[in-house]
N, C-alpha and C positions, 0 to 999 in steps of 0.2 A: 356860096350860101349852103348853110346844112339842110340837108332833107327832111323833110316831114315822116317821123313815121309813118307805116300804112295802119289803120285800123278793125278791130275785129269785125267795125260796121261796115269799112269799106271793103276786105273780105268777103264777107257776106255776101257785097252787090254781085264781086266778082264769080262766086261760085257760082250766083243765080243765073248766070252768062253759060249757058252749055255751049256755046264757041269756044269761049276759054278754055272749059273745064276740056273741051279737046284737044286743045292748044298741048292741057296740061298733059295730059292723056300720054301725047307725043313725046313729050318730055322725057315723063314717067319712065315708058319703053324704053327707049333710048338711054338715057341719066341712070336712072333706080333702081331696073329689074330684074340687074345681077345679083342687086344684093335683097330685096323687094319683095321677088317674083313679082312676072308681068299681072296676077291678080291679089295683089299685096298682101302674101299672104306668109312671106316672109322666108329668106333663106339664112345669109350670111346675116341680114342684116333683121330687126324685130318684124313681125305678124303688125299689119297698118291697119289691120280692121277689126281688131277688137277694141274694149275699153282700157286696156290698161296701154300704162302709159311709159317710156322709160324717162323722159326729157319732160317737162311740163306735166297738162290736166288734160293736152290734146284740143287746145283752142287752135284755129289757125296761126293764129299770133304766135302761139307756142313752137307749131310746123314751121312755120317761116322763120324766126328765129333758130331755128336745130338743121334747116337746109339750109340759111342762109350762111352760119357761122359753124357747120360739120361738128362733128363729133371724130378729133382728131385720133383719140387713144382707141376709138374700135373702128379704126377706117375710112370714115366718112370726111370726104373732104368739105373745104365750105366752097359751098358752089354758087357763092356772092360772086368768086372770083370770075365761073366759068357760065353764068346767065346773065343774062339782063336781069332788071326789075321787074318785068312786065311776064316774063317768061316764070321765076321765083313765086309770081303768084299764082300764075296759073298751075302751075305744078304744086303747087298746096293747095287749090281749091280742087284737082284732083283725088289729092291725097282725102282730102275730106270726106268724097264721096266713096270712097271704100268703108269707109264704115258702117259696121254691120253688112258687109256684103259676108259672102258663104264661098272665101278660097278652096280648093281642089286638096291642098293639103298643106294646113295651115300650122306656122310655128307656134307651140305651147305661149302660152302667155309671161311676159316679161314688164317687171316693175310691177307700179300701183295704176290696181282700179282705180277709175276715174266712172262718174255716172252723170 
């Protein structure tokens, strides 16, 4: 049977879960924060906590789809391959909550504003 996609309503419940969002947290460290920084604030890889955006308008829908299916031509593998489902959401509802936090020393801004 094909799978249901997940929704940006059923996202939502998940972020509202701070278990998850630690879950995700975990992840994050581990998965993301070579390219990330451990407070997303971006090395190799874009600045997670401002508005703009390279991939999407930064829904989580948008994150999950960009983690799920990587962005091969700048390194990002898709790491549908290498998490569960369960895992792939917490790690975006992570990623959500970085926004608008105040990283240490954050990468210029990349792509379109989104507000």
């Amino acid at each position: 049977p094909k799978e249901v996609p997940v929704t940006e309503e059923q996202m939502n419940g998940i972020y509202a879960d701070a278990s998850r969002r630690k879950l995700g947290e975990k992840t994050f460290v581990d998965k993301c924060a070579s390219c990330h920084a451990v407070d997303g604030g971006g090395t190799i890889g874009p600045n997670l906590t401002d508005h703009f955006w390279i991939h999407g308008k930064g829904t989580m829908i948008d994150i999950l789809n960009v983690v799920s299916e990587g962005v091969l031509d700048k390194g990002m593998p898709p790491w549908k391959t290498m998490l569960k489902k369960e895992e792939l959401q917490n790690v975006v509802a992570f990623v959500h909550s970085l926004l608008n936090t105040k990283p240490a020393n954050p990468k210029a801004p990349q792509g379109n504003e989104v507000k």
